[in-house]
Backbone as CSV, one residue per row, in Angstrom:
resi,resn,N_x,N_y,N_z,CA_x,CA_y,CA_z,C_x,C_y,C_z
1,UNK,12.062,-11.393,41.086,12.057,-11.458,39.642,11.277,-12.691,39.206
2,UNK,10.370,-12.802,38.269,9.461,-13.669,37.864,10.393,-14.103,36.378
3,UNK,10.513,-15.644,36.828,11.023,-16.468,35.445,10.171,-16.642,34.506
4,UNK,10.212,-16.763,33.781,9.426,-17.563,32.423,9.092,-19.199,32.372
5,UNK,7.825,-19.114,32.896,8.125,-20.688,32.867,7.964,-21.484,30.835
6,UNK,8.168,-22.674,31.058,8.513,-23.456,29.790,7.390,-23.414,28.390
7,UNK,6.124,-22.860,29.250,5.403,-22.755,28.521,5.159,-21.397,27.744
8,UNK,6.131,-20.332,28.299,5.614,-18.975,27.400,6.661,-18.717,26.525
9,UNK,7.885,-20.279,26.768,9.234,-20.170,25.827,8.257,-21.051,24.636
10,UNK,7.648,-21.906,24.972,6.893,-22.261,23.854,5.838,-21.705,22.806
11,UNK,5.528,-20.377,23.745,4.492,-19.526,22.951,5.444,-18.454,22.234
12,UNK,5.993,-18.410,22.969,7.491,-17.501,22.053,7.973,-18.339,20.513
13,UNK,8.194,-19.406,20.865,8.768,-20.070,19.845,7.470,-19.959,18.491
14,UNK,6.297,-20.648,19.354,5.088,-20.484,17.929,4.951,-18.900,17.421
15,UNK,5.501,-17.902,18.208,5.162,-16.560,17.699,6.360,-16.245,16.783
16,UNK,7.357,-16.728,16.886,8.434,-16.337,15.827,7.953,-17.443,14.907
17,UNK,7.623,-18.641,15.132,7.268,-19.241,13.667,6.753,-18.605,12.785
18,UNK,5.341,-18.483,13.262,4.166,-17.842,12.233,4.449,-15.905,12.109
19,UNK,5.142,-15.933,12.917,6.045,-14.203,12.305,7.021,-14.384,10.847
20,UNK,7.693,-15.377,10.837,8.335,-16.371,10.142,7.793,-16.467,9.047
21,UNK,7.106,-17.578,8.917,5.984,-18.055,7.636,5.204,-16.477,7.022
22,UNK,4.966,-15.833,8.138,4.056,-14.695,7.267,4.977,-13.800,6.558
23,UNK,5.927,-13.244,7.081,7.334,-12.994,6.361,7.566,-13.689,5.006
24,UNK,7.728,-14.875,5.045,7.870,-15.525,3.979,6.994,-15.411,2.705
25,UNK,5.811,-15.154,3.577,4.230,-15.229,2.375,4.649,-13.890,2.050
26,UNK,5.158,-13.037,2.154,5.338,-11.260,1.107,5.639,-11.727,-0.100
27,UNK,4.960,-10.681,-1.030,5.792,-11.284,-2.043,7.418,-10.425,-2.285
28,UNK,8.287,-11.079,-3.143,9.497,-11.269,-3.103,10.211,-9.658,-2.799
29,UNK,9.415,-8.688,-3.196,9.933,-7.297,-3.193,9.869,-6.923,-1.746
30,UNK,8.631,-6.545,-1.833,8.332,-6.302,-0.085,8.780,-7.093,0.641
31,UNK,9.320,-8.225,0.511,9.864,-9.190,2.086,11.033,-8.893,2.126
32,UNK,12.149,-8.262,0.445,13.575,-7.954,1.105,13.442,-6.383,1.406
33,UNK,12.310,-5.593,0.925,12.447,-4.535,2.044,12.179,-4.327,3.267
34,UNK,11.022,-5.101,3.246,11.195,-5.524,5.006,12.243,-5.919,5.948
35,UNK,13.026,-6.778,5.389,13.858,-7.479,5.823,15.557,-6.145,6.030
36,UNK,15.244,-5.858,4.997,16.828,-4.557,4.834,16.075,-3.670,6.018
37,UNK,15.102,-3.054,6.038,14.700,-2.314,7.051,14.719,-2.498,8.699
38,UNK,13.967,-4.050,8.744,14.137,-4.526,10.036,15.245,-5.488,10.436
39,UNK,15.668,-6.299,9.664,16.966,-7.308,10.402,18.030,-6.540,9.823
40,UNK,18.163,-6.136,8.962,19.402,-4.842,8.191,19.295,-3.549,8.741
41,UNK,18.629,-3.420,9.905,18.506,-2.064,10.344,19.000,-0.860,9.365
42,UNK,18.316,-0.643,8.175,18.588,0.257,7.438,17.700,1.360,7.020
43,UNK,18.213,2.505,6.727,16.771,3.586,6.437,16.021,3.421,5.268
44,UNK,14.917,4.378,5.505,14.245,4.299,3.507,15.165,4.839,2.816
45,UNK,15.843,5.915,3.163,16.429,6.369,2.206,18.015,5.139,1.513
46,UNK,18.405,4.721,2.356,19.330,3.289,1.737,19.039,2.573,1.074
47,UNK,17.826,2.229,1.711,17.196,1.052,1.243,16.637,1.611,-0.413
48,UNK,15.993,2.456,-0.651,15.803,3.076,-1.868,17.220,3.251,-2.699
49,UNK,18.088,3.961,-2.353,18.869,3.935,-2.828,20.166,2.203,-3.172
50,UNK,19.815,1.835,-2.546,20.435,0.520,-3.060,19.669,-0.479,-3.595
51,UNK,17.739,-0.596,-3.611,17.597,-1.319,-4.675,17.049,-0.333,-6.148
52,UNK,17.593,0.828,-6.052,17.452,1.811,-7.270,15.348,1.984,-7.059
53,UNK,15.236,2.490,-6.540,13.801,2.504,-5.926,13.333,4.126,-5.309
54,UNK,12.729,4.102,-5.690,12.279,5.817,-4.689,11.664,5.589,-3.435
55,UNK,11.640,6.009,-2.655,11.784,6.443,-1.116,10.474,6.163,-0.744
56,UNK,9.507,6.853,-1.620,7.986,6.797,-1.585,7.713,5.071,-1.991
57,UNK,8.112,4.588,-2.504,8.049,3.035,-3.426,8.517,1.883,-1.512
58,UNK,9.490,2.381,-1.065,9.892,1.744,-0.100,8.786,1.972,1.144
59,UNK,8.422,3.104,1.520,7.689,3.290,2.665,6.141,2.980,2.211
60,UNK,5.934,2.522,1.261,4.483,1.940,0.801,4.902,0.376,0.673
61,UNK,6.062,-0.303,0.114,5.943,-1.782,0.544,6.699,-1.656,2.143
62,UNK,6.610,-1.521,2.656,7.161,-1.698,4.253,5.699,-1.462,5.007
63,UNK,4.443,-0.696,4.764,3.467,-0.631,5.116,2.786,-1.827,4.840
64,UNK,2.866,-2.834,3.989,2.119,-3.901,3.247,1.859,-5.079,4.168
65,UNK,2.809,-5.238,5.016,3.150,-6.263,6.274,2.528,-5.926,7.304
66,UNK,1.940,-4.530,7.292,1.585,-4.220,8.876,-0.225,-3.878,8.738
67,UNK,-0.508,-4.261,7.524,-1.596,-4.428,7.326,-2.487,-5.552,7.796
């Protein structure tokens, strides 16, 4: 089994930063649907339905990030 040496825990760490910061740069709509979708593991259809939003409205800002 091959460890990780100290340096790819460090490239790990800079890759969640700037995953981080770019997250942050969404603007305010799209980053909490992103966020309900991926760390809230939740569907479009929830996620629409709990910020009063249509389904189509959610799966077009959740595309915005992966651009």
């Amino acid at each position: 089994m091959i460890t990780p040496g100290s340096d790819q825990y460090l490239e790990f760490d800079e890759l969640k930063h700037i995953i981080g910061l770019s997250i942050e740069s969404l603007p305010l709509k799209c980053r909490k649907i992103y966020q309900l979708s991926r760390d809230g593991e939740m569907t479009n259809s929830k996620i629409a339905a709990e910020l009063g939003i249509s389904v189509k409205t959610v799966e077009n800002q959740i595309t915005i990030p992966m651009r």
